[in-house]
N, C-alpha and C positions, 0 to 999 in steps of 0.2 A: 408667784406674782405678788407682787406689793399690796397689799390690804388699803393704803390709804385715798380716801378717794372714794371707796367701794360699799356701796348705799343698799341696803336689803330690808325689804320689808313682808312681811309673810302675817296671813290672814288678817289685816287689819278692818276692821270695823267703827264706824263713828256715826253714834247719833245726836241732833240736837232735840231733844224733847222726842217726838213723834217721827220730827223726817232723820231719815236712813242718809247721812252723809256717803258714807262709803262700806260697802259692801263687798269681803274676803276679796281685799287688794295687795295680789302679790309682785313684789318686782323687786329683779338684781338688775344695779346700774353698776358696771363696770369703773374700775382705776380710770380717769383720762378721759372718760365717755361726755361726749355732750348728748343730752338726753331730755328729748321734749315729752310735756304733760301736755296732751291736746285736748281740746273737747269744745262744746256750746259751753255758754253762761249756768253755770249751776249743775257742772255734770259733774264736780268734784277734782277736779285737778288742781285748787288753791288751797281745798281744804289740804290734802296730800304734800303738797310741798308745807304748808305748815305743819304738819306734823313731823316730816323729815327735819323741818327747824326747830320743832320744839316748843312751837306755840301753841299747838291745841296737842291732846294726848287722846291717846283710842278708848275704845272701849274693849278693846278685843285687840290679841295681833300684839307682834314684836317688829321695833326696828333695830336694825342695827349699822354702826356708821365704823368704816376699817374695821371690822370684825366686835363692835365693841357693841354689847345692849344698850340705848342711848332712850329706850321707849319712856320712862320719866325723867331722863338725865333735862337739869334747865337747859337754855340755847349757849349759855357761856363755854358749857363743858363739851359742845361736840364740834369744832374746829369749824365752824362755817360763818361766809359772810352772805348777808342777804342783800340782794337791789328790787327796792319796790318800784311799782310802777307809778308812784309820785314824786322819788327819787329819796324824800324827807328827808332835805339839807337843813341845817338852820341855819336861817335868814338875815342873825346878826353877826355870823362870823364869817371870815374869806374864806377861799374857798381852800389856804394852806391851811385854817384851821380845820375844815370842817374835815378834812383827808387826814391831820393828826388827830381827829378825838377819840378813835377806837383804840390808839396806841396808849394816850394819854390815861384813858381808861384803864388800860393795862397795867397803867403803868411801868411802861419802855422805859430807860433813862432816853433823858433830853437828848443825850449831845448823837443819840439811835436815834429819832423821830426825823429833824430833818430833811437826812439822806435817804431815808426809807419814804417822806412825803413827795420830796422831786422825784424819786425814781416811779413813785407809780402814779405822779402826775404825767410824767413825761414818756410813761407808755399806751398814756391816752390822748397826749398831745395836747395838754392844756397844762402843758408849764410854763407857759408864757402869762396866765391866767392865774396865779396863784394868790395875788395882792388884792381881785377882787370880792364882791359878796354875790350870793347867789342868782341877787334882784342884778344883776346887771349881768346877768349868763343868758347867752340863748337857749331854749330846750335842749338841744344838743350836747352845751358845754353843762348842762345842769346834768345831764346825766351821765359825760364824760365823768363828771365831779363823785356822782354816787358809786359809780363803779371804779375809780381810785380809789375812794373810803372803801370799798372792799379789795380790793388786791392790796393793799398795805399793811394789814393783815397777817400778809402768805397763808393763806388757807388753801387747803386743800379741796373744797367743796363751795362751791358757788351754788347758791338759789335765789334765780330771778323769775322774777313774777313781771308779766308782763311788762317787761322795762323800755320797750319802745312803742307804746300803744299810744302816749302821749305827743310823741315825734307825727311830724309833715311826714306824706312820701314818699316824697326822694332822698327827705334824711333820713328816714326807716331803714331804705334800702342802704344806704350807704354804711349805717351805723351796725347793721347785719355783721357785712362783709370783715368788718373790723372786730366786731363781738367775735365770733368765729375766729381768727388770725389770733385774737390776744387770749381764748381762751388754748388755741394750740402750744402758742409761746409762753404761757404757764403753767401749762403740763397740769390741770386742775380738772375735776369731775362739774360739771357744767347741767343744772336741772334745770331746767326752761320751761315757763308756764306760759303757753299759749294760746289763745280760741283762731286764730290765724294759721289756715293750715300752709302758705306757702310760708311764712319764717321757719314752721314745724318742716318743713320737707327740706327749705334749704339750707337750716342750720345742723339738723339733727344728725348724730350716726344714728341712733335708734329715737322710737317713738310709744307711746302708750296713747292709746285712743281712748276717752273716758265717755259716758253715757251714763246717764243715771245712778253715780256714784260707785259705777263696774268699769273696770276694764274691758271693754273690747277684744281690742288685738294691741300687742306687741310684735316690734319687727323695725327693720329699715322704713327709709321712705319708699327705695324701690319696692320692695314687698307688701306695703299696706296699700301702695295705691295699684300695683300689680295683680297681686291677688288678695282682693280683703277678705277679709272672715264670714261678712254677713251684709243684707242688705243695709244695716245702720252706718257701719265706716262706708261702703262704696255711694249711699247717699251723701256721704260727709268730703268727704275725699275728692279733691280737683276742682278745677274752675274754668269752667261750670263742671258741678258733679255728674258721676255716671248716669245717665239714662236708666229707667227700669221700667220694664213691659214686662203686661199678664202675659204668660207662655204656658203650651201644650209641651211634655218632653215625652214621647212614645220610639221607643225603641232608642236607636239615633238621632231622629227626625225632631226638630221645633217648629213647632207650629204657632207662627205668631201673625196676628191681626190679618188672617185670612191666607198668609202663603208658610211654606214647609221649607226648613234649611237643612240641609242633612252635615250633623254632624262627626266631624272625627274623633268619635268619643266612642266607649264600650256602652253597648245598648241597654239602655232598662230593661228591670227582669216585667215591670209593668207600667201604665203610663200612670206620669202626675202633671200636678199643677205646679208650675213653678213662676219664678220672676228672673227675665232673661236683661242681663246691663250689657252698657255697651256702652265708652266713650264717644264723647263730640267727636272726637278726630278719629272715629274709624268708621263711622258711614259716610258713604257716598254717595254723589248722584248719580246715578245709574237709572238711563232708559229705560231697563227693565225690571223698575223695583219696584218697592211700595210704594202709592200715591201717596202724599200728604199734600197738606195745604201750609202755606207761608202764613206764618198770622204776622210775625215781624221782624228785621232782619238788621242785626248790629252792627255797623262796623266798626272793628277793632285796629284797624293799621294793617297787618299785615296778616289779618282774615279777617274773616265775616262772620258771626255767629249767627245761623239759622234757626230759630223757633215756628218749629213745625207742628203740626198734629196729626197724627194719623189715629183716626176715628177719634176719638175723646181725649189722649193721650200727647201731653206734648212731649218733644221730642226736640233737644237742641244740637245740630250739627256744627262741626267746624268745617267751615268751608274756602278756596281761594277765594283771594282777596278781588280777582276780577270776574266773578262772580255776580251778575245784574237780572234781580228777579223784584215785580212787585209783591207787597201784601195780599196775597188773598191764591198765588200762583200754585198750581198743582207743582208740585217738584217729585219725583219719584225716586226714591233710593233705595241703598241696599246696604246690608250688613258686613263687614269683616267676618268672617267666619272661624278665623283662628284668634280671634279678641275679643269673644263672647264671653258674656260671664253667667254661671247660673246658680240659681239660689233657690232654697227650697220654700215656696208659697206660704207654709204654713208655719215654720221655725225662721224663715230667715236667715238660715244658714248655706253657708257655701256647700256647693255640691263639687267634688272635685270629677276632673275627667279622667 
């Protein structure tokens, strides 16, 4: 398999003064791979992609970019283009100059620059737009522009930092589906920094969940939001996140907020404390379940989101959308049984079945 493209990083460690940026973060990002950094504000997945670019270096830990050590190589020598999430065009040139100046840099001859500007204008569709300056682009075309300054290039390795966080959302949305398509039709390795877990879920093939300057979990989207690792990704994970209730696990048996589900799982050799999730969309109302009470009830279009409590604990349901309860209504439900998840009280770790 072709080496270029192929991003590794093994025990990195970065600190600034006292705080712990990132702590023994290891990942292989495949050839061709589009591949999200997720996390909260300050969990380290921008320091991370600056490091894979070469702007900040570790303290610890090797990177390496197509098989090649790049861990103090500058950003010129490892074949990548960056899109920030303020796009940083400048302001007094069009927007045909501002897509030749990383060529021009190079120093391409002239009569190469041109052809190589229309063609990765005109794969972001703003070849029509070439004649103007930045001040007169909508957000949109502003970041159409930063991302032909990097595909003109030809690099092999794309690192975007949150590059539509600036964009409305319907052009968010829009702008996705095309991010995705053009990074297919350039056959390019694709890092994506995002606190947004659905651009992470619907752009990604694989994903890194970051916390606290750690890794998480790695995996698909199906897998992270399927079976996460621990109660921190399945808190993080969906919208709205998993559910999580104090739980008894004795034998097969859970025992949660007064009633017993018996599960299709190999029995404990003894009981513990655990914390039992469960997506919005797998409880039900059911006649014969747990009371809760409605504290208040969303509608979304095409469901309702239910905020319940059952005793101190709130609890958000996805429910039909014809569905007519007030605030304050006992609603009674019950569990999925085969889309329980359980974790261990004390570590926080997945328990498997």
């Amino acid at each position: 398999m072709t080496q270029a493209g192929r991003v590794t990083l093994r025990g990195i460690n970065k600190r600034f003064g006292s705080f712990t940026a990132l702590k023994n973060v290891d990942l292989d990002i495949k050839p061709e791979e589009f591949f999200a950094l997720l996390g909260p504000s300050g969990s380290g997945k921008t320091t991370t992609l600056r490091m894979i670019a070469g702007l900040e270096t570790p303290d610890e830990g090797v990177i390496e970019i197509a098989g090649k050590d790049v861990t103090f190589a500058p950003p010129g020598d490892r074949d990548i283009a960056m899109v920030f999430q303020n796009y940083a065009l400048y302001p007094h040139m069009t927007v045909r100059e501002n897509i030749a100046f990383p060529l021009k840099m190079e120093k391409v001859p002239a009569k190469e620059i041109e052809p190589r500007v229309v063609d990765a204008a005109k794969k972001v569709d703003i070849d029509h737009l070439l004649h103007r300056r930045p001040g007169q682009l909508s957000g949109g075309q502003q970041q159409r522009c930063a991302l032909a300054r990097a595909i003109v290039r030809q690099p092999k390795l794309f690192l975007l930092d949150e590059p539509l966080s600036n964009l409305d959302a319907q052009l968010r949305l829009q702008t996705r589906v095309e991010l995705k398509k053009l990074q297919r039709s350039l056959n390019v390795t694709a890092i994506y920094v995002t606190h947004d877990q659905e651009e992470a879920m619907t752009l990604a093939d694989r994903m890194a969940v970051f916390f606290n300057g750690e890794i998480m979990q790695i995996g698909t989207p199906d897998e992270v939001f399927n079976r996460p690792d621990s109660i921190a990704v399945a808190a993080f994970i969906g919208s709205p996140p998993m559910n999580l209730l104090p739980a008894q696990l004795d034998g097969s048996q859970l025992k949660v907020e007064g009633r017993t589900i018996e599960l299709d799982r190999k029995p404990t050799a003894t009981p513990m404390a655990v914390t039992m999730g469960i997506r919005p969309s797998h409880i039900r109302i059911d006649a014969d379940g747990i009371p809760a009470r409605l504290y208040l009830s969303e509608n979304m279009g095409e469901s309702v989101l239910l905020n319940l409590y059952i005793g101190e604990h709130l609890v958000k349901v996805r429910a039909n959308e014809n569905v007519s309860l007030d605030d304050g209504d006992i609603v009674p439900i019950t569990f999925d049984v085969n889309a329980i998840h359980l974790f261990d009280a004390q570590t926080g770790i997945r328990i498997e079945n």
